[in-house]
Structures are given as structure tokens and as C-alpha cells.
RODO-2510 file (C-alpha; in nm, 4 decimals, decimal comma):
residues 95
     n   res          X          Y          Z
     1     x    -3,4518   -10,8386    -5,3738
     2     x    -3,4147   -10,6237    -5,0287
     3     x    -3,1157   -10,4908    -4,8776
     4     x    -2,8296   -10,7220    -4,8317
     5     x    -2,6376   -10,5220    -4,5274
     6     x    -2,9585   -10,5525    -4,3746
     7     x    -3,0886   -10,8563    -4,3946
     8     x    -2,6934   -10,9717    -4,2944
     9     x    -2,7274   -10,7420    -3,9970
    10     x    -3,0503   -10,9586    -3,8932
    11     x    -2,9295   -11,2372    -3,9355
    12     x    -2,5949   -11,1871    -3,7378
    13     x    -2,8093   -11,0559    -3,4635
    14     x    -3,0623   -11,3760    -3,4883
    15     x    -2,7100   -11,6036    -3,4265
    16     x    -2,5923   -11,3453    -3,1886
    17     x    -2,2858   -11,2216    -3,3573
    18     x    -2,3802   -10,8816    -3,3989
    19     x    -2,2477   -10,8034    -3,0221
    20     x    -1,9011   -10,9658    -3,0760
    21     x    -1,8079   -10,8294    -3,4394
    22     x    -1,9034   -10,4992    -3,2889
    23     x    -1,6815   -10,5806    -2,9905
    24     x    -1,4580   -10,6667    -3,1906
    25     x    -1,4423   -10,3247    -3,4040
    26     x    -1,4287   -10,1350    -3,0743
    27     x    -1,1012   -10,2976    -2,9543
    28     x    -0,9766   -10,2727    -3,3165
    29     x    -1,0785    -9,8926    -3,2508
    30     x    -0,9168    -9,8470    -2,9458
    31     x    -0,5727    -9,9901    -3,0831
    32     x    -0,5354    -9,7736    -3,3402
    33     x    -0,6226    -9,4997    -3,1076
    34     x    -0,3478    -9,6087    -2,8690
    35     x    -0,0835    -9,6604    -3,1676
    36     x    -0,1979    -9,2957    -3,2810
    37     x    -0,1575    -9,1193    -2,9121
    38     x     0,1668    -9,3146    -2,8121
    39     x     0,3265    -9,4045    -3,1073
    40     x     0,5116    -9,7128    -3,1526
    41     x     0,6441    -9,7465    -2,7702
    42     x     0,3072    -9,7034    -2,6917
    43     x     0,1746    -9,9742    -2,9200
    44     x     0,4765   -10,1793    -2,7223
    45     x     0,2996   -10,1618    -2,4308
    46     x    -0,0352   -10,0565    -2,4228
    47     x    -0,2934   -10,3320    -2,5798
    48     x    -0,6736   -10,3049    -2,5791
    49     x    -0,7662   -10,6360    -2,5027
    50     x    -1,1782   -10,6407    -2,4919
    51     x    -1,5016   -10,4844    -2,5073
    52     x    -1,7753   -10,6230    -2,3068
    53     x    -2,0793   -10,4542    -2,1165
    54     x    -1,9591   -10,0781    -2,1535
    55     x    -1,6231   -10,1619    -2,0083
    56     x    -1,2666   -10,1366    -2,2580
    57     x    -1,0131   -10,3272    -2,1000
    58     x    -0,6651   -10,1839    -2,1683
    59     x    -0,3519   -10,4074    -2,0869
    60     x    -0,0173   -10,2338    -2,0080
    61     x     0,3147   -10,3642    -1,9599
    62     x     0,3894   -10,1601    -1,6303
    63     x     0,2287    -9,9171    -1,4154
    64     x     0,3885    -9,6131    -1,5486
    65     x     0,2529    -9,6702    -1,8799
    66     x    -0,1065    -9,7726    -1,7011
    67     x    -0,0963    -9,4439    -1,5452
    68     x     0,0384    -9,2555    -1,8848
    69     x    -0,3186    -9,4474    -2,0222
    70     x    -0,5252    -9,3419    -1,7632
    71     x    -0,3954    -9,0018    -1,7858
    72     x    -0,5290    -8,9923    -2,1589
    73     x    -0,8463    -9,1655    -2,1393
    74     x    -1,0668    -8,8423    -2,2286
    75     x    -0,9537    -8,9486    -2,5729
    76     x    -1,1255    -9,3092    -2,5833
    77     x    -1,3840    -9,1300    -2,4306
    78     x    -1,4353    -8,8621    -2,6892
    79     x    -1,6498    -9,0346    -2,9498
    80     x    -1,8567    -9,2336    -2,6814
    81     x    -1,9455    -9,6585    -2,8205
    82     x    -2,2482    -9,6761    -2,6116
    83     x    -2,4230    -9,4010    -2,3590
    84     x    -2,1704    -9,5988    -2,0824
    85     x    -1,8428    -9,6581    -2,1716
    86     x    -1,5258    -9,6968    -1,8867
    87     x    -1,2143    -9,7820    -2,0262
    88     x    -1,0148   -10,0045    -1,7319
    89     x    -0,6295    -9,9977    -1,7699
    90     x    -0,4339   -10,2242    -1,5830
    91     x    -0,0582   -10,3650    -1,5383
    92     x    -0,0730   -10,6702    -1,7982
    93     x     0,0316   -10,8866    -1,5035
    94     x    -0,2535   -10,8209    -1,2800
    95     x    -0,5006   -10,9647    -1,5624
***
């Protein structure tokens, strides 16, 4: 019998899941990082919203807490995803 997280990782790739559940893990990620940074005000108004292509898109609830984001984004970028990684923040009302 071979390796089960293996041949699961195949197969998710073969249906072409792998990309989103690791997507998905990223945001996750990035949430937690935001709730850890910013605390609860933070996790208020700051919302990682997707991964896609290299790009983290970051949702926030004015532009004084986009600009409190951007002002921390060395963080997100400390233990890089991929070899390209850019983290956009904007106000949630401009996406």
C-alpha cells in the first residue's frame, strides 16, 4: 500500500484542487496573522479576502486602517508563499 498524503496530493492536483485548498490555507494564514498584529479591532476591520496568482488581497473597513496594513506588510511578507507574493490592501468599499 503507498503513501496516502501522497497519492491524495495527486489526486487533488489531477481535479485541480490542490491550488485552491492551498489558497485557501494562505488566506486562513494571513487572518490569523492580522488577528495576531492588530488584535481584535484589527480583526474588526482588516479581512484577508483571497489568494490568487502571487497577489493577497486584504479588505479594510477604512483607509486609515488600509494604511495601518500597508504600513505592516513586511510581516505577511516575512515567510514568503511563493518566490512572488504582493499583498494588496484596499478600503472594503472600493472592492
Amino acid at each position: 500500500m503507498g503513501n496516502l498524503g501522497g497519492e491524495l496530493d495527486k489526486r487533488m492536483t489531477k481535479l485541480g484542487l490542490k491550488k485552491r485548498v492551498d489558497a485557501s490555507m494562505i488566506v486562513e494564514d494571513a487572518q490569523k496573522k492580522i488577528e495576531e498584529l492588530f488584535g481584535e479591532r484589527g480583526k474588526e476591520n482588516l479581512r484577508a479576502v483571497s489568494y490568487r496568482n502571487g497577489t493577497l488581497k486584504i479588505a479594510a473597513s477604512s483607509n486609515n486602517w488600509a494604511a495601518e496594513c500597508q504600513n505592516h506588510i513586511v510581516v505577511f511578507l516575512e515567510k514568503p508563499i511563493s518566490k512572488t507574493l504582493f499583498v494588496v490592501v484596499k478600503n472594503i468599499y472600493e472592492l
